[in-house]
C-alpha positions in Angstrom: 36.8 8.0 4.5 36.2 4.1 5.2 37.5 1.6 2.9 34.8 -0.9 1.5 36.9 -2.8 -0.6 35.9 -6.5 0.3 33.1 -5.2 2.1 29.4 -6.4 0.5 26.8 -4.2 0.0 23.0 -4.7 -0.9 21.0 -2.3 -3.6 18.0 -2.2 -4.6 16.9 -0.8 -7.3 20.3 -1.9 -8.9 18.7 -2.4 -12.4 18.4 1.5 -13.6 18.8 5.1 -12.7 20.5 6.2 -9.7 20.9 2.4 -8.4 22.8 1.3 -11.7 25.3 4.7 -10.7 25.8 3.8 -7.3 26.5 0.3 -8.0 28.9 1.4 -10.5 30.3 3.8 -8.1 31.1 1.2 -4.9 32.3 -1.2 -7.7 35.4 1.4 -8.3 35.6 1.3 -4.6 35.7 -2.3 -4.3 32.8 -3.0 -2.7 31.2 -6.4 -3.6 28.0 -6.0 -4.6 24.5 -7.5 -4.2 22.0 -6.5 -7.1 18.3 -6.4 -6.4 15.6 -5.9 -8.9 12.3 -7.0 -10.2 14.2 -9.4 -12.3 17.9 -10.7 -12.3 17.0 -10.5 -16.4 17.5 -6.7 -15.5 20.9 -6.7 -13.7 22.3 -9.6 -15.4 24.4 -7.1 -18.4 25.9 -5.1 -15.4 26.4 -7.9 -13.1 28.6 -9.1 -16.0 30.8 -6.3 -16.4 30.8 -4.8 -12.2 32.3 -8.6 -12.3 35.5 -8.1 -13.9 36.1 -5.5 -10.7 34.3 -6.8 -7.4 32.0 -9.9 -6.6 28.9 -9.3 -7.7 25.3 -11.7 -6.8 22.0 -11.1 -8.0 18.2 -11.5 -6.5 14.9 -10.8 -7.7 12.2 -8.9 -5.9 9.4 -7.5 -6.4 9.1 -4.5 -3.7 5.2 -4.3 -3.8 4.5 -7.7 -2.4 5.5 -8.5 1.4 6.3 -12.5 0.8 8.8 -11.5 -2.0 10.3 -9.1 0.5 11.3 -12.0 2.8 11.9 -14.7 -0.5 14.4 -12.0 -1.4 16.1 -11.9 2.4 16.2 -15.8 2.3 17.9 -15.6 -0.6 20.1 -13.4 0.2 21.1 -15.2 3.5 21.7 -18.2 1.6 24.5 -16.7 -0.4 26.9 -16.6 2.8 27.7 -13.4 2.7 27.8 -10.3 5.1 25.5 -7.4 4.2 27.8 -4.6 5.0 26.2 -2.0 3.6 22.2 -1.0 2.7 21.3 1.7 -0.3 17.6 1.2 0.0 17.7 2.9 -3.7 14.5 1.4 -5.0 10.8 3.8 -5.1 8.0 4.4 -7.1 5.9 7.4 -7.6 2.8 6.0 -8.6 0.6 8.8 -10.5 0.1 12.5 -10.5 -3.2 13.3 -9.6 -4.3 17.0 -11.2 -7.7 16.0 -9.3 -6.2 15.3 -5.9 -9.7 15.2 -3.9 -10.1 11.5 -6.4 -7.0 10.1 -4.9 -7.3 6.7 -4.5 -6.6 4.8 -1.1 -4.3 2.6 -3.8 -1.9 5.0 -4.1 -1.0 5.1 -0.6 -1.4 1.4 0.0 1.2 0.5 -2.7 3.4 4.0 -2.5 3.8 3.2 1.9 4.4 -0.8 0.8 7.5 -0.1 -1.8 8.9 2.9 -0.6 8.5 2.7 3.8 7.3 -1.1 4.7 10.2 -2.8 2.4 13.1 -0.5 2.7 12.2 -1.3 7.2 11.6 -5.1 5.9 15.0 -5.2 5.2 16.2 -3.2 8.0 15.0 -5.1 10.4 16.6 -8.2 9.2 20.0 -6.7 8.4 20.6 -4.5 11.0 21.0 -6.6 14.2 23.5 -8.9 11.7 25.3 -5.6 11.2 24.9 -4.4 15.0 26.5 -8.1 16.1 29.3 -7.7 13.7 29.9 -4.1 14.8 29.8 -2.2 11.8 27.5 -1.2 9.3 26.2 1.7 7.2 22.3 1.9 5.5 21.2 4.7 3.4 17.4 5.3 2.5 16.5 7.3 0.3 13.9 9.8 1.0 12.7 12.8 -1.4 12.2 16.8 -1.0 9.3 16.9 -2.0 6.3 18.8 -0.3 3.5 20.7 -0.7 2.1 18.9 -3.6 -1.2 16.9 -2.9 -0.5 15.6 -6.1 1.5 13.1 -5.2 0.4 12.3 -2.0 0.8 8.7 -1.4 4.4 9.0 -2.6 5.4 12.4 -0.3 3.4 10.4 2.6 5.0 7.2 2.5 8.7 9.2 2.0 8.2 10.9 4.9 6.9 7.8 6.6 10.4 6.5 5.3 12.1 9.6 7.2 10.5 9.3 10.2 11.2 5.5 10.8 14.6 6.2 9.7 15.3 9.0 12.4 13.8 7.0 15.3 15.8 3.4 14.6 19.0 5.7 14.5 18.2 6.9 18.0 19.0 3.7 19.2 22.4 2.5 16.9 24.4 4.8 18.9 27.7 2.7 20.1 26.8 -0.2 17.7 29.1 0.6 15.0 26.5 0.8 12.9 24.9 4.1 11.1 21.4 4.3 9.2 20.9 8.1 7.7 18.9 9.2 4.3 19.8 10.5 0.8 17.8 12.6 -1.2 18.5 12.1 -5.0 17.2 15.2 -6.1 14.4 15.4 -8.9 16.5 14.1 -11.9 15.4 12.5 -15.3 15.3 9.3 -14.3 12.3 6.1 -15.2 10.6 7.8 -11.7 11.8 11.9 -11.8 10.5 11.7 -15.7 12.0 13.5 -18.9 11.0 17.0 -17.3 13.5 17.0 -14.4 16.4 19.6 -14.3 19.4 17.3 -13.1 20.7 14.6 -14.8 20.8 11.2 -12.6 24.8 11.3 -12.6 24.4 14.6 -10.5 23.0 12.6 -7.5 26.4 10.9 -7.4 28.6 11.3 -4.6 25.6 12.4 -2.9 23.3 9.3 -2.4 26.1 7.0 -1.8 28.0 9.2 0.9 26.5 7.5 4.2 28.3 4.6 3.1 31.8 5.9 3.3 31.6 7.7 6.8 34.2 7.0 9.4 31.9 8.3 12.7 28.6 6.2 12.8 25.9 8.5 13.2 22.8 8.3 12.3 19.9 10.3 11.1 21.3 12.7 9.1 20.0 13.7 5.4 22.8 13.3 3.3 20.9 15.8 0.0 22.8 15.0 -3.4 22.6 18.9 -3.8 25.1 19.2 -1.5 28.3 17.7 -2.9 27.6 18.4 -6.4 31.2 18.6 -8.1 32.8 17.3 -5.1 35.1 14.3 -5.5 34.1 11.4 -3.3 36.2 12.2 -1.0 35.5 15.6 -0.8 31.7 14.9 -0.3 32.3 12.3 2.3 34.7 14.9 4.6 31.8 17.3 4.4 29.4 14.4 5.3 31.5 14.0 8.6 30.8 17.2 10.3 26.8 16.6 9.3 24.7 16.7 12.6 22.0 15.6 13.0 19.3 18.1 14.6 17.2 15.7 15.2 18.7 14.4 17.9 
C-alpha cells in the first residue's frame, strides 16, 4: 500500500458526505489536504481540526460554472503545492422525474457540466503535472445506476464520466500515474437522500482505494461494495489484483 503521508491531495466535494469521510480518512494517513467546495464557509470547521494532523488549504468552487472551474485551478496553482492525488468526489443528481418524457434539456446541461465536464476540467490540468513528476493517482466517482429514465441527465452524464475516464487511462500506462473510478454506492447522503440503505461511512475504504495502489493502472471500478468491513489495507491488497477488462 503507498504511503501518502506528505503527499497533497485535492477533493471536491470536501464540505459533506462521502468527501468530509474521505478527507478525514487521508488525514489519518497523512496526506495534506486540499478542500474544495461551494464555499470555504463550508470546509472551514474541518479544515480546522484535519489541521492539527496534516496541512490542510481551502478553495471555493462552484462546479456548475466553467470560469469558476478554472478560478478554482488558479487558485489552487498559486498555493505552491503538488496535487498528488484527485477524488473528484463532488455530483449532483438534479431531480427525479416520475414524468420522464417532460425531461428538461436542463437536466442534462447542468448534470454533464458538474458531474463529466469539471471532474475532466481538472484532469486535464493536473494530470500532465502529475505525468511530469511521475506519479499520481485520480479517482472519479461514477454511480451504478441504470435503467431508470428518471434520472437521466444524472446516469448520462456518470456514464459520460466513465467513459472519458477509461479512455484517458489508456494512454497513462508507464507514466506513474493511474486515473480509475469509485462507485459510492446509494447511501443517505445530501444527493443518495434519507431513503438509501447504506450509511455514507460504508463507502469508506472503498472510494478512497485508487489512492493507495502500489501498480498504476488505470480504468478500473474500484465499487465501495466490495471492501465493505475491510481494513484499509485489506481493501487496497484486493484493489491490486483488480483488472481492468476494459483494456
Amino acid at each position: 500500500m503507498l504511503n501518502l503521508k506528505g503527499k497533497w491531495a485535492l477533493i471536491t466535494g470536501a464540505s459533506r458526505g462521502i468527501g468530509k469521510l474521505a478527507a478525514e480518512a487521508l488525514a489519518e494517513q497523512g496526506c495534506n489536504l486540499i478542500l474544495l467546495s461551494r464555499d470555504t464557509a463550508h470546509t472551514a470547521a474541518l479544515a480546522k481540526t484535519l489541521s492539527e494532523k496534516v496541512q490542510v488549504k481551502e478553495t471555493a468552487c462552484d462546479l456548475a460554472d466553467a470560469k469558476s472551474v478554472e478560478h478554482a485551478i488558479a487558485e489552487i496553482d498559486a498555493m505552491g503545492v503538488p496535487v498528488d492525488v484527485i477524488l473528484n468526489n463532488a455530483g449532483v443528481q438534479i431531480a427525479y422525474r416520475t414524468d420522464y418524457w417532460q425531461t428538461p434539456v436542463s437536466d442534462y446541461v447542468t448534470s454533464f457540466q458538474i458531474n463529466t465536464i469539471s471532474p475532466m476540467m481538472i484532469c486535464y490540468h493536473f494530470i500532465p503535472k502529475m505525468i511530469e513528476r511521475g506519479f499520481g493517482r485520480v479517482v472519479n466517482t461514477t454511480s451504478g445506476i441504470r435503467l431508470e429514465p428518471e434520472q437521466a441527465g444524472y446516469s448520462a452524464s456518470k456514464a459520460g464520466l466513465d467513459k472519458v475516464t477509461i479512455d484517458l487511462g489508456s494512454k497513462l500506462a508507464g507514466t506513474g500515474v493511474a486515473i480509475n473510478l469509485t462507485d459510492p454506492g446509494w447511501c443517505r447522503t445530501d444527493l443518495g437522500g434519507p431513503n438509501a440503505p447504506n450509511a455514507p461511512e460504508s463507502a469508506i475504504p472503498g472510494v478512497i482505494v485508487g489512492a493507495f495502489i502500489e501498480q498504476p493502472k488505470s480504468g478500473r471500478t474500484f465499487a465501495a461494495g466490495l471492501f465493505y468491513d475491510m481494513t484499509l489495507e485489506e481493501a487496497v491488497a484486493k484493489a491490486e489484483t483488480m483488472e481492468c477488462s476494459a483494456y
